[in-house]
C-alpha positions as a Markdown table, in Angstrom:
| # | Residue | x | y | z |
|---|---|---|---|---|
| 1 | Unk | 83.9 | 110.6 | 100.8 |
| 2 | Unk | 85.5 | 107.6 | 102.4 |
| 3 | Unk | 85.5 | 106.0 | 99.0 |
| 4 | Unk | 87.4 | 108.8 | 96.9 |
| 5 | Unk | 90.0 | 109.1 | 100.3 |
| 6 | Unk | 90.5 | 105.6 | 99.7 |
| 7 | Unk | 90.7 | 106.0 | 96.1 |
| 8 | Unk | 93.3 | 108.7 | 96.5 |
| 9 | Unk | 95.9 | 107.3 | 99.2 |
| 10 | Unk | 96.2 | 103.8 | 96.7 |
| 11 | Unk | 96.3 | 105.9 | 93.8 |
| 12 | Unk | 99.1 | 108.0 | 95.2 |
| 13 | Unk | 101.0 | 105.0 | 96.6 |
| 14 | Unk | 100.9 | 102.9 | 92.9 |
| 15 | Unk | 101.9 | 106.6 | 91.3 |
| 16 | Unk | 105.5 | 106.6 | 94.1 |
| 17 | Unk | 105.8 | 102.5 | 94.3 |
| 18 | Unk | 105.9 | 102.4 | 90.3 |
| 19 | Unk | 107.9 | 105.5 | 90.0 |
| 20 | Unk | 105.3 | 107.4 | 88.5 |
| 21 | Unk | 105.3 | 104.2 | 85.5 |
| 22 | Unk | 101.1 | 103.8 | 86.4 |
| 23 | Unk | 99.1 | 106.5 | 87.7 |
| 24 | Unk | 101.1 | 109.5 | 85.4 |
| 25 | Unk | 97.3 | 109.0 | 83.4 |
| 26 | Unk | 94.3 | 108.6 | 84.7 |
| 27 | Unk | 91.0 | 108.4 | 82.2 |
| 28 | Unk | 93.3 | 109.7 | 79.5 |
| 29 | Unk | 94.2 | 112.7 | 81.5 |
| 30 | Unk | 97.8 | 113.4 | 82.7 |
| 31 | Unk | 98.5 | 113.2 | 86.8 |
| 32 | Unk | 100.7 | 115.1 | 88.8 |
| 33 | Unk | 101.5 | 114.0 | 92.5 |
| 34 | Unk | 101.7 | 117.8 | 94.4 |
| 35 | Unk | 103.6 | 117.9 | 98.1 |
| 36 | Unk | 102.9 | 121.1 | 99.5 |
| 37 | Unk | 103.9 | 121.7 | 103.2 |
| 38 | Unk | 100.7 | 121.9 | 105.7 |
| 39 | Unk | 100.3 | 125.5 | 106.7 |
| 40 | Unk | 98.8 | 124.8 | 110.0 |
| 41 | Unk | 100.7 | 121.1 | 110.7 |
| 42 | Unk | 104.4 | 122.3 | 108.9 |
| 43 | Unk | 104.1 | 118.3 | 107.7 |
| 44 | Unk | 104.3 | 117.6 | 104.2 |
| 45 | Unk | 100.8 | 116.1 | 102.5 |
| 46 | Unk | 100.6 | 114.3 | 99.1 |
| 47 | Unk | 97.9 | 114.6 | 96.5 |
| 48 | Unk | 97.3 | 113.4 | 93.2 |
| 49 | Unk | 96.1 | 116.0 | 90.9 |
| 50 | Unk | 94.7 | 116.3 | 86.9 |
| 51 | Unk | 97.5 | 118.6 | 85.2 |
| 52 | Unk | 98.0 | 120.2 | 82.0 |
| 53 | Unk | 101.6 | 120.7 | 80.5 |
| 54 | Unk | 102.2 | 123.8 | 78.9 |
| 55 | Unk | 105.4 | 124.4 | 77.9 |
| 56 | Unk | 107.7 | 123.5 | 80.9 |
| 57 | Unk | 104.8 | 125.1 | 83.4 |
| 58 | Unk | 102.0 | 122.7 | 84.7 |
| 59 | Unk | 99.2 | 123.6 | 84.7 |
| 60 | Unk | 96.7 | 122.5 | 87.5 |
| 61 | Unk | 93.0 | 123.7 | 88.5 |
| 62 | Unk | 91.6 | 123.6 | 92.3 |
| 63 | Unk | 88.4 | 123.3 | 91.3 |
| 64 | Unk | 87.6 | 120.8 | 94.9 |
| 65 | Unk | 84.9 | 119.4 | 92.4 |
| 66 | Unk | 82.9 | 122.0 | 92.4 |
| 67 | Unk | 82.5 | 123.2 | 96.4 |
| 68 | Unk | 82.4 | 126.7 | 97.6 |
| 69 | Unk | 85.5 | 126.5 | 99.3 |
| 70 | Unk | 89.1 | 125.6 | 97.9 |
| 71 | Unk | 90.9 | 122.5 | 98.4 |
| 72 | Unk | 93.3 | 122.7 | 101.4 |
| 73 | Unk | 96.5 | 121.8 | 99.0 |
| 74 | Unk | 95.7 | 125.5 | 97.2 |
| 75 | Unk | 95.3 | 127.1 | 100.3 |
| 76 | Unk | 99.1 | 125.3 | 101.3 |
| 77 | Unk | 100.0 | 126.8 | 98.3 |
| 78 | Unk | 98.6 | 130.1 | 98.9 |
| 79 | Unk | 100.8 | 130.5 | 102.1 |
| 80 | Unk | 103.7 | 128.5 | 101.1 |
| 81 | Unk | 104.7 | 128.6 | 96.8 |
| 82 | Unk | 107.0 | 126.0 | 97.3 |
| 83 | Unk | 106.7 | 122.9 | 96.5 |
| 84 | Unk | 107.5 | 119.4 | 95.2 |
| 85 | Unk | 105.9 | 117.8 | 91.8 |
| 86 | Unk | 106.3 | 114.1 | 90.7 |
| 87 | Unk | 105.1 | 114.2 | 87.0 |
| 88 | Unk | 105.9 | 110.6 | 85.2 |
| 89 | Unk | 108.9 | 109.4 | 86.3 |
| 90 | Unk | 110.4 | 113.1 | 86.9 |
| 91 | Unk | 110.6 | 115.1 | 90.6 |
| 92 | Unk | 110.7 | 118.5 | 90.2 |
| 93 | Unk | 110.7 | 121.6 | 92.7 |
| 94 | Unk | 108.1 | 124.2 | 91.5 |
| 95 | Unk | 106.5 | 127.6 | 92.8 |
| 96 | Unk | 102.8 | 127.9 | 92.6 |
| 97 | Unk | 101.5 | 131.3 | 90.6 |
| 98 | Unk | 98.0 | 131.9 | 90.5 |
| 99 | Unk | 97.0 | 132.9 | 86.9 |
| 100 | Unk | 95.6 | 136.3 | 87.0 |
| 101 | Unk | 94.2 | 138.5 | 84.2 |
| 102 | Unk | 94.9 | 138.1 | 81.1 |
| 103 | Unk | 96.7 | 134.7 | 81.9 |
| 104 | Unk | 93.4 | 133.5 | 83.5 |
| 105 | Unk | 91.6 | 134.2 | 80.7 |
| 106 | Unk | 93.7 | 132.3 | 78.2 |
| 107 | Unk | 94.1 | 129.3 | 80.3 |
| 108 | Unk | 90.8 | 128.9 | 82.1 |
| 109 | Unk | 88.8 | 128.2 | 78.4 |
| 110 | Unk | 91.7 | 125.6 | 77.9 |
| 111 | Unk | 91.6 | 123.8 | 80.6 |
| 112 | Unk | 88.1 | 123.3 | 80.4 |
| 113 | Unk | 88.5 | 121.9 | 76.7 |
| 114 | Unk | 90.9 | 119.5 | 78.4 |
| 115 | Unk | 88.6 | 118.5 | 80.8 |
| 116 | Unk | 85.0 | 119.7 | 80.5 |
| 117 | Unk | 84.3 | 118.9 | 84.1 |
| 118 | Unk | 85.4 | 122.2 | 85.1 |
| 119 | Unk | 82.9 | 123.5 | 83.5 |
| 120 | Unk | 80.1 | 121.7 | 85.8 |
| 121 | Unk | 82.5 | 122.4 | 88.7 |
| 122 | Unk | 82.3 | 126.0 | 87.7 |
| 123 | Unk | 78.3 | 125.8 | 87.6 |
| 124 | Unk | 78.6 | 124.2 | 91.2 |
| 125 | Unk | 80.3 | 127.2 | 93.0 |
| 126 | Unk | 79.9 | 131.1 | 93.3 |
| 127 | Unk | 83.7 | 131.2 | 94.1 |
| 128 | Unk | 86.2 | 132.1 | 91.1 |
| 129 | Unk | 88.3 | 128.5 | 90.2 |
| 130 | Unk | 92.1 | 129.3 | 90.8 |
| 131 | Unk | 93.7 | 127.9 | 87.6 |
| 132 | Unk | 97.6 | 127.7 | 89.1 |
| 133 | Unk | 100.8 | 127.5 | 87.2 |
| 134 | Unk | 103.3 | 125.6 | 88.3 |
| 135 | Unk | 107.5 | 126.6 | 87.6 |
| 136 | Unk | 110.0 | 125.0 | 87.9 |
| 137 | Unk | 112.7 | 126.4 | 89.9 |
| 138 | Unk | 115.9 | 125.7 | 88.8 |
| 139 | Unk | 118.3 | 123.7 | 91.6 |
| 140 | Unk | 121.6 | 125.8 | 92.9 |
């Protein structure tokens, strides 16, 4: 675990120092750097995430690679919808929705086409994957 951390605080750093010109792809697949404010710290935490584009919404999965419990940036979410999204060279301010339903159903099968891991992640865990969508929210 030591080795992804690693992997994930240089990643993150290249993606802000560059201005999101390297690390906005990763093995062909589009990255998104997610700050959500820590629901037990109140301090903001960084993460570098696989999204999807769809439409103006991005689209992101916390799938925690497969454990039985989800990733502590979706439970941030979960108690806080706010948040902050570099994606390529743009900063956006987004609220987190948790597809549901019908919306589930469409995007989960999609997502997995775009990355098929998620479908080993989903063999991993008895817990339903959150597929999240996140909107912008317009500035004042």
């Amino acid at each position: 675990m030591a080795n992804w951390a690693w992997f994930t605080q240089l990643h993150r750093a290249v993606y802000r120092g560059t201005g999101g010109r390297i690390g906005a792809r990763l093995a062909g697949i589009d990255m998104l750097l997610l700050t959500t404010v820590g629901r037990k710290s109140g301090l903001e935490r960084t993460i570098p995430l696989a999204c999807y584009p769809n439409g103006d919404d991005l689209i992101i999965v916390a799938s925690n690679n497969g454990r039985d419990h989800h990733p502590g940036w979706w439970r941030n979410l979960d108690q806080n919808p706010e948040a902050r999204v570099r994606f390529g060279r743009e900063e956006r301010r987004v609220r987190a929705i948790l597809a549901e339903g019908e919306e589930r159903e469409r995007l989960w099968p999609w997502v997995q086409r775009e990355n098929p891991m998620y479908a080993k992640y989903e063999q991993k865990t008895a817990r339903e994957i959150p597929v999240v969508i996140l909107r912008r929210i317009e500035s004042a």
